[in-house]
C-alpha positions, -999 to 999 in steps of 0.1 A, spaced: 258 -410 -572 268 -444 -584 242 -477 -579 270 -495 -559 276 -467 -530 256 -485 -505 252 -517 -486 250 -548 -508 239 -579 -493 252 -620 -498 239 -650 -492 259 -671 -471 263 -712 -465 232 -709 -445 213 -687 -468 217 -656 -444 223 -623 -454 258 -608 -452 259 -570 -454 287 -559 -473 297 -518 -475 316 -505 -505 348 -492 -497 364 -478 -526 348 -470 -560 361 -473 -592 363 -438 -603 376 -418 -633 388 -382 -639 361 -354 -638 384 -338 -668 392 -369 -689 417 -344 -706 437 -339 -673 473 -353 -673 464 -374 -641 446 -400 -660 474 -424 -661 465 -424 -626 427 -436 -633 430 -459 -664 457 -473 -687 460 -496 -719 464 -531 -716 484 -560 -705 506 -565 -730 513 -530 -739 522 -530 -698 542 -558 -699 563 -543 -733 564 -513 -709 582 -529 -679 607 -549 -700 615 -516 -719 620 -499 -684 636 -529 -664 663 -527 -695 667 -489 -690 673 -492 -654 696 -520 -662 713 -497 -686 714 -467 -658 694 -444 -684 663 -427 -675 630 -442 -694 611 -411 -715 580 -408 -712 567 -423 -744 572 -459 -730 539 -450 -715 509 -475 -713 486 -447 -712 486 -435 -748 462 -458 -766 434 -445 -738 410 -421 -755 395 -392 -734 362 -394 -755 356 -428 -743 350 -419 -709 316 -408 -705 311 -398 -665 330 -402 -632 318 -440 -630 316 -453 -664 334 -455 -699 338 -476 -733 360 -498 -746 367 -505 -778 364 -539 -796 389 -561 -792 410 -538 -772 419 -538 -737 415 -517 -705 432 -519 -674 425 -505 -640 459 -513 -621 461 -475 -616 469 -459 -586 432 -449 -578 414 -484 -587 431 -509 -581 426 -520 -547 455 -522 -519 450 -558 -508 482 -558 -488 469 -531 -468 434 -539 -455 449 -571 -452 475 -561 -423 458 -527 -407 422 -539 -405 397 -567 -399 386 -574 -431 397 -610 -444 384 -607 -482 371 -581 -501 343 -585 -533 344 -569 -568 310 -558 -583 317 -549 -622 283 -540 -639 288 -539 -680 269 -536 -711 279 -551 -746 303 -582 -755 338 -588 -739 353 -601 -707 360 -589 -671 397 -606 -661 406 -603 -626 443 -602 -614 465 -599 -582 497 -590 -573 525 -601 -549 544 -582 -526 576 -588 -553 554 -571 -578 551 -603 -595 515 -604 -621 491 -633 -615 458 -640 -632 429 -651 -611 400 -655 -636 387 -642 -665 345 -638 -671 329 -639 -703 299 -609 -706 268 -600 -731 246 -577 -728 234 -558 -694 255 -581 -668 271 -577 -633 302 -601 -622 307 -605 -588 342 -620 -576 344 -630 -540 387 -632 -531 405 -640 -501 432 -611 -485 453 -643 -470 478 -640 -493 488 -605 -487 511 -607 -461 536 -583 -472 521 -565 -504 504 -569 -532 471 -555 -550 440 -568 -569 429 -554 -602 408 -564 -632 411 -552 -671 385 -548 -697 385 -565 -732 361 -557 -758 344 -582 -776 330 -579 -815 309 -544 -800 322 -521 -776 320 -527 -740 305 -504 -714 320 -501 -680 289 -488 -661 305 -486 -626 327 -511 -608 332 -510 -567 355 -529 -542 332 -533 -511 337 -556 -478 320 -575 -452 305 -549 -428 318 -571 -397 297 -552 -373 314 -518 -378 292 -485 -384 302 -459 -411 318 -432 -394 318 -395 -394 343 -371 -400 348 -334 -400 373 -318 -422 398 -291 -413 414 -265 -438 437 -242 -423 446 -213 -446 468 -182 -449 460 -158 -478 450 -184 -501 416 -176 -505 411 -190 -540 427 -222 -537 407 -233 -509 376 -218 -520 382 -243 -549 391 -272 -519 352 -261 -499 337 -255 -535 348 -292 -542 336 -306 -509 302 -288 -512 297 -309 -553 305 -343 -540 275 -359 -528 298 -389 -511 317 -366 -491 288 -349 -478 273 -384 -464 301 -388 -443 308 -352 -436 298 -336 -404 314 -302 -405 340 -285 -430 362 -262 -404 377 -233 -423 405 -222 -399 414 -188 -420 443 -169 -402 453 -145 -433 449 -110 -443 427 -117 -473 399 -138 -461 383 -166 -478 347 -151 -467 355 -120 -491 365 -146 -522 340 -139 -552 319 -171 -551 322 -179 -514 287 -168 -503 267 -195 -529 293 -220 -522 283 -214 -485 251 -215 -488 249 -246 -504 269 -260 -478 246 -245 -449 257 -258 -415 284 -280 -430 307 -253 -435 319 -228 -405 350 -203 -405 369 -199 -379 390 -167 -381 424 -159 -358 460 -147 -359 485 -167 -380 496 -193 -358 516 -213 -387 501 -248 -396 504 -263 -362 478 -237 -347 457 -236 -375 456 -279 -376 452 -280 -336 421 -252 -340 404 -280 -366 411 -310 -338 400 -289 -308 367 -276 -327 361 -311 -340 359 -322 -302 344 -298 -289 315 -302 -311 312 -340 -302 299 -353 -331 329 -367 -354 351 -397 -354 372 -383 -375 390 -354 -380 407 -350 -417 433 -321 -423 441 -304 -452 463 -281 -466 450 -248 -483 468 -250 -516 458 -281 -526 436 -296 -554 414 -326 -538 402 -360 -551 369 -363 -533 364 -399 -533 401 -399 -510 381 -384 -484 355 -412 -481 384 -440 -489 404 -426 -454 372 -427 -437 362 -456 -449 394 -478 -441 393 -462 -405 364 -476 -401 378 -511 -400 413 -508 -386 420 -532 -357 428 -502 -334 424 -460 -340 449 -456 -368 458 -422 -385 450 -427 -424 468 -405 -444 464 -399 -484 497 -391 -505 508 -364 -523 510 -358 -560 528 -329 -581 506 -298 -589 520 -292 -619 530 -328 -630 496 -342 -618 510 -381 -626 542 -375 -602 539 -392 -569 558 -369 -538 568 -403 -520 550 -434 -514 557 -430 -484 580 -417 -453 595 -425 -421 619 -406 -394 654 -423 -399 659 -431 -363 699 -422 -361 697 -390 -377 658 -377 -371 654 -370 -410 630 -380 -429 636 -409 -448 619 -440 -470 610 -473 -460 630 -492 -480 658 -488 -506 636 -495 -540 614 -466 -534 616 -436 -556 604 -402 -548 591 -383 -576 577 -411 -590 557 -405 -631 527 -430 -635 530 -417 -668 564 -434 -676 561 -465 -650 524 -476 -643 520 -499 -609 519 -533 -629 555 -517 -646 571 -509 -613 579 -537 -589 586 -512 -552 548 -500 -555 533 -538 -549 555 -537 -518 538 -527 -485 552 -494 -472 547 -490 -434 556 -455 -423 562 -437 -393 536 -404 -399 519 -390 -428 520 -353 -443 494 -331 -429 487 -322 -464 461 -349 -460 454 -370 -430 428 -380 -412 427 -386 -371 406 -400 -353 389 -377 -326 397 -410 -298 434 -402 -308 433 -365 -301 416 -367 -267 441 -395 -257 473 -378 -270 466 -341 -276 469 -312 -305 500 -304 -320 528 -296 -303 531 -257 -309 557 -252 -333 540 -230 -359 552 -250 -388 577 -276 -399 581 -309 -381 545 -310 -364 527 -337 -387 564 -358 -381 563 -354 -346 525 -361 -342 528 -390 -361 561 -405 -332 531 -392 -310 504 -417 -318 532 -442 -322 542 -444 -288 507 -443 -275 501 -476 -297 481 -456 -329 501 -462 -363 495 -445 -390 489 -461 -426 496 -438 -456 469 -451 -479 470 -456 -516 445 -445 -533 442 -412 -517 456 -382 -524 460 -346 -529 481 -327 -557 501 -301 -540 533 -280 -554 562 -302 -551 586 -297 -525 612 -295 -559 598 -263 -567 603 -249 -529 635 -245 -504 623 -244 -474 659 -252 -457 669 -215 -464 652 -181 -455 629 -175 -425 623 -215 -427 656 -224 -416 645 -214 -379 617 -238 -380 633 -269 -395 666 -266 -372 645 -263 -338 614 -283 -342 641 -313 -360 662 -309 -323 625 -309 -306 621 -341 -322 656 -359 -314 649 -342 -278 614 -362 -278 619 -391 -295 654 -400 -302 668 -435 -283 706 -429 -287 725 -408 -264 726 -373 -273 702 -375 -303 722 -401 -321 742 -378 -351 719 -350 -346 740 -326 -332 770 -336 -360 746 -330 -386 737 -296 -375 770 -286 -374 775 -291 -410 748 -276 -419 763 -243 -402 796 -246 -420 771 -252 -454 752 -221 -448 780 -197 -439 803 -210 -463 773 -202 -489 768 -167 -481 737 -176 -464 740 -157 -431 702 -150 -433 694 -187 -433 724 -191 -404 711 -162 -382 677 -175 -377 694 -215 -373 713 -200 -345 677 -187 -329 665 -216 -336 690 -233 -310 691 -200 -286 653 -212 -282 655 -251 -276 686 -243 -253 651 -219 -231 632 -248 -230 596 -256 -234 578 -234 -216 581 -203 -240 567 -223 -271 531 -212 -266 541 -178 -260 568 -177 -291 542 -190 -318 521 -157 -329 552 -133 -325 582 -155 -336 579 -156 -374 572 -110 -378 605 -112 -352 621 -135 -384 610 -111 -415 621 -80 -396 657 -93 -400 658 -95 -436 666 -58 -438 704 -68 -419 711 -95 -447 714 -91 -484 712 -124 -491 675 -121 -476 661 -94 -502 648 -110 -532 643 -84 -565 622 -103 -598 644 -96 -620 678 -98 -616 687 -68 -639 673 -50 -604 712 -61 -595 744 -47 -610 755 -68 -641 788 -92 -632 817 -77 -628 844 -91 -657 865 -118 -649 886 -147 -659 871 -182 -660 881 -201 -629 894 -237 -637 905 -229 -675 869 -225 -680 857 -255 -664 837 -235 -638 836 -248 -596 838 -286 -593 829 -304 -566 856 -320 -549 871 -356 -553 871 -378 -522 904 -380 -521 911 -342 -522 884 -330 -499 903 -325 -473 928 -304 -485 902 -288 -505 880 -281 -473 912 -262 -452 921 -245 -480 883 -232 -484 884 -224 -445 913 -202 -446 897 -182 -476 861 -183 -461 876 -171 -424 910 -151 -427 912 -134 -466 887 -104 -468 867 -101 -498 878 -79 -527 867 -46 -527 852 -44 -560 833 -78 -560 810 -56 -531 799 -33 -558 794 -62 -587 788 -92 -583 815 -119 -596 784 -143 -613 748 -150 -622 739 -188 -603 704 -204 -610 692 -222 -580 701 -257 -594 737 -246 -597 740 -231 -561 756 -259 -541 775 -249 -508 808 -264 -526 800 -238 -553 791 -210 -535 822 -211 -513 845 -202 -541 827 -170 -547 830 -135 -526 799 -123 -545 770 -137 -565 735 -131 -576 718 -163 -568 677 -173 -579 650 -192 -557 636 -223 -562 609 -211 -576 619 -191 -598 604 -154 -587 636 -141 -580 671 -137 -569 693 -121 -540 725 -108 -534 751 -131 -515 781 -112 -506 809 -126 -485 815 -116 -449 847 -131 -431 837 -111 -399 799 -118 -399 810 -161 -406 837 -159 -378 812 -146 -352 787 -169 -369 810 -201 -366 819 -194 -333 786 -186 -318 773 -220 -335 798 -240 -319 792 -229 -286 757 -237 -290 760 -272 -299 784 -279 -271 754 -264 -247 731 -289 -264 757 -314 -261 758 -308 -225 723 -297 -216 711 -328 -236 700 -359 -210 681 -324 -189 666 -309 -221 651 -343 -231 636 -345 -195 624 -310 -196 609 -314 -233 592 -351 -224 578 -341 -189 565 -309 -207 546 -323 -235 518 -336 -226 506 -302 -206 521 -281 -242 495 -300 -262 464 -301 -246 437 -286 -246 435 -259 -221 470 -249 -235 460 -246 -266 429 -225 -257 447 -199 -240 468 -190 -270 442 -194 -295 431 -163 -271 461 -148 -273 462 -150 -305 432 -134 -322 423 -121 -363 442 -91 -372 
């Protein structure tokens, strides 16, 4: 455990002492070979600077930057030598404005008490320590620079006034005639009267009993984690149970009374997360309450950083950590989300942001957006802590097994006066939502009636704003793409807002088997590995002069979109395009302005495991289209006394004694 984890002490004008409590350590990667280091370290400032005006003129230039304009390069593995400490080497430079050291000024400055924060660098050997800060423009300023010899500690006392709107505070490292040792470095803060706080962790998992064995296995090695953690609630609702996972019982044992399963019936992520909040209660001891998903891999330190920073916050706050690529562990999900209040999607805070951003291309002093302050509206429950104050106040989830619940706690907290901050610095690496489609197959239900749910609870425009519009397209998009699966369980999806609230309790253990039971009625449903499972494409000749489907011009949309009508409701299929498919589409390639030109086509999933079968049906579309419309004009209708059915309702759908009946109900097959 590093030196600097505890209380350090200051003398004041008055010669008293003035606790201070580190609150975020500079840490590097446990593999130094892992692709995430750009995320820990980088080279220095003027390969950085080269690096942003390389990129700023690519942007300029509207071409993508490669990845070798990255800082990173010139950082050796073998010079880091533990999780706290590494070398650099004479007359080179190290920085530490990385994603997990340098420290968010801009955001301790606005969510919490503390009014200036202290660095503690403790080297050995010949260089210098130069401190730096940032702007909310993302503009690089130099605060000081500290000569040091031999064993030394430099200790830099700087204000948070400035940090209105964004902006961070790192330092770099520059090797002198010998190499210079980084022993450990640590951001810590007046105490300010507030007590470190506990927290109990909740996993929910279905039949992913290795990757959260890894999660509790990681847990269990990290001394820090353990000093805050109170309990580690397993809330396992699969078939193949973490318990029976080779390694589990030492991993337990070594965890003792910090770890408990709790086994019961798949109740989708809402279930599983409300379980974790109502045990963590109910056992009285936490103040916090941090959920993760199963199929993650976990930073530890993140968990003591959200803990840490709830600690301080002016009022209960929901801390969330952010989401990095599994596969692509220098890719950043989002920096951070909100609920676009017209439509009910998400959204980002502001226009500069990029999703999907690589630290490995862009570092943070190379992109300008990330020394902006992003407020946000929830945090993904992929990681994110609550505090227990919040859940007694407000409730569990709403029951909605998955999709929507962490967005619609997050409005929640909101209008009960809790934000939520979604804190850099912490976070999970998780497979990317590229890699997954979860707007097709037994998903669609999910995302089209929890999204209404939502513009039901929280929308302020008059019939959920373009809600209702939006879902309309989305009909026409599905049918017209062969999707009827994906359509089918949309329109249940409706049926089941359009019964109102009172059945969601009931609906959550038995919905999703009532889903996958359907996929026997739709081709487009059954998924075969490989696609030679299929018939091989029946011969043709290439549409367009061989040009393939193009999407259609503005300006001939509209013709485009009747003719495609007529095609897709009144001219049957051909005959022998039932037998063979007319074509082969990769997932990339299957847009609904493509797939609407086809009768037939054997069409892959975003991940890549396999393909299904779409085949036209004018019959099943018309009774499709015609069934969707009359729904919406019932939610169009119904809307003012759904709202007031779905508002009055939710405070008695979350709570407790709700919850407890159908955790009952709902017990471990």
């Amino acid at each position: 455990m590093s030196s600097l984890a505890g209380a350090v002490a200051a003398q004041d004008t008055e010669g008293t002492a003035t606790p201070f409590r580190v609150v975020q350590r500079v840490i590097l990667p446990g593999d130094p070979n892992s692709d995430a280091l750009p995320l820990y370290v980088e080279a220095g400032e003027l390969r950085a600077q080269q690096a942003r005006t390389d990129l700023e003129a690519m942007w300029a230039a509207k071409v993508r930057p490669e990845l070798n304009t990255s800082p990173a390069e010139a950082v050796r593995s073998q010079d880091i030598s533990g999780r706290y400490s590494m070398s650099v080497r004479p007359g080179r430079r190290l920085s530490f404005a990385t994603y997990f050291n340098a420290f968010p000024a801009s955001y301790w400055r606005r969510w919490t008490v503390v009014e200036s924060v202290r660095l503690t660098v403790r080297t050995k050997g010949t260089g210098s320590v130069t401190v730096y800060r940032s702007n909310a423009r993302g503009v690089q300023q130099r605060v000081d620079s500290y000569v040091v010899d031999g064993e030394s500690t430099t200790t830099v006392d700087l204000s948070l006034a400035q940090f209105g709107d964004g902006g961070w505070y790192w330092f770099d490292l520059i090797g002198g005639v010998d190499a210079l040792e980084l022993v450990e470095a640590a951001w810590s803060v007046p105490e300010s009267g507030r007590s470190q706080g506990r927290t109990s962790i909740g996993i929910t998992t279905f039949n992913r009993a290795d990757y959260c064995l890894e999660t509790i296995r990681t847990v269990a090695e990290s001394a820090e984690v353990r000093e805050v953690l109170d309990e580690l609630i397993v809330v396992d609702q699969g078939t193949k149970r973490v318990r029976d996972e080779d390694g589990f019982d030492a991993v337990a044992a070594e965890l003792g009374d910090q770890l408990r399963v709790v086994e019961q019936g798949n109740i989708g992520g809402s279930g599983g997360f409300s379980r974790s909040m109502y045990e963590t209660v109910q056992a009285g001891r936490s103040d916090y309450v941090i959920l993760l998903d199963d199929d993650i891999v976990l930073e530890p330190e993140s968990i003591v950083r959200l803990a840490t920073f709830a600690d301080f916050t002016r009022v209960p706050t929901l801390v969330g950590g952010h989401m990095f690529d599994m596969y692509n562990r220098s890719t950043l999900h989002t920096f951070g989300e909100i609920v676009e209040p017209w439509r009910i999607q998400p959204g980002v805070p502001h226009p500069d942001m990029e999703n999907g951003h690589d630290f490995r291309g862009a570092g943070l002093r190379a992109t300008r957006w990330l020394h902006r302050r992003v407020d946000v509206d929830y945090n993904g429950w992929w990681m994110c802590l609550i505090p227990t104050s919040v859940v007694r106040e407000i409730g569990l989830s709403m029951p909605v097994f998955i999709k929507w619940d962490d967005t619609e706690y997050g409005l929640r907290a909101r209008a009960h006066g809790f934000p939520t901050v979604s804190l850099p610095g912490a976070a999970v690496w998780h497979v990317s939502w590229s890699d997954k489609d979860d707007l097709v197959g037994w998903q669609a239900y999910f995302h089209e009636r929890n999204r209404l749910i939502t513009a039901l609870l929280y929308s302020q425009y008059e019939r959920g704003g373009r809600v209702l519009r939006e879902s309309t397209y989305m009909d026409v998009k599905h049918l017209v793409s062969m999707q009827y699966y994906s359509e089918r369980g949309r329109l249940l999806g409706m049926r089941d807002v359009l019964e109102g609230p009172a059945l969601l309790h009931e609906l959550i253990g038995r919905k999703l088997p009532e889903i996958r039971r359907m996929t026997q009625e739709f081709s487009d449903a059954r998924y075969e590995q490989d696609v030679d499972a299929f018939p091989s494409p029946a011969p043709s000749k290439p549409r367009n002069k061989g040009r393939g489907v193009q999407m259609p011009s503005r300006v001939g949309l509209v013709p485009w979109a009747a003719k495609t009508l007529v095609r897709q409701v009144a001219l049957p299929a051909k005959p022998q395009y039932d037998a063979r498919p007319q074509a082969l589409i990769p997932h990339q390639d299957a847009r609904w302005w493509r797939l609407s030109q086809y009768d037939s086509a054997i069409v892959s999933n975003a991940e890549g495991t396999g393909a299904s079968w779409h085949k036209r049906d004018p019959k099943m579309l018309r009774e499709m289209l015609v069934e969707g419309v009359q729904l919406h004009a019932r939610l169009f209708a119904q809307w003012g006394e759904l709202r007031d059915q779905y508002r009055d309702a939710l405070p008695r759908i979350t709570s407790f004694e709700a919850w407890e009946k159908t955790f009952a109900d709902n017990p471990p097959t």
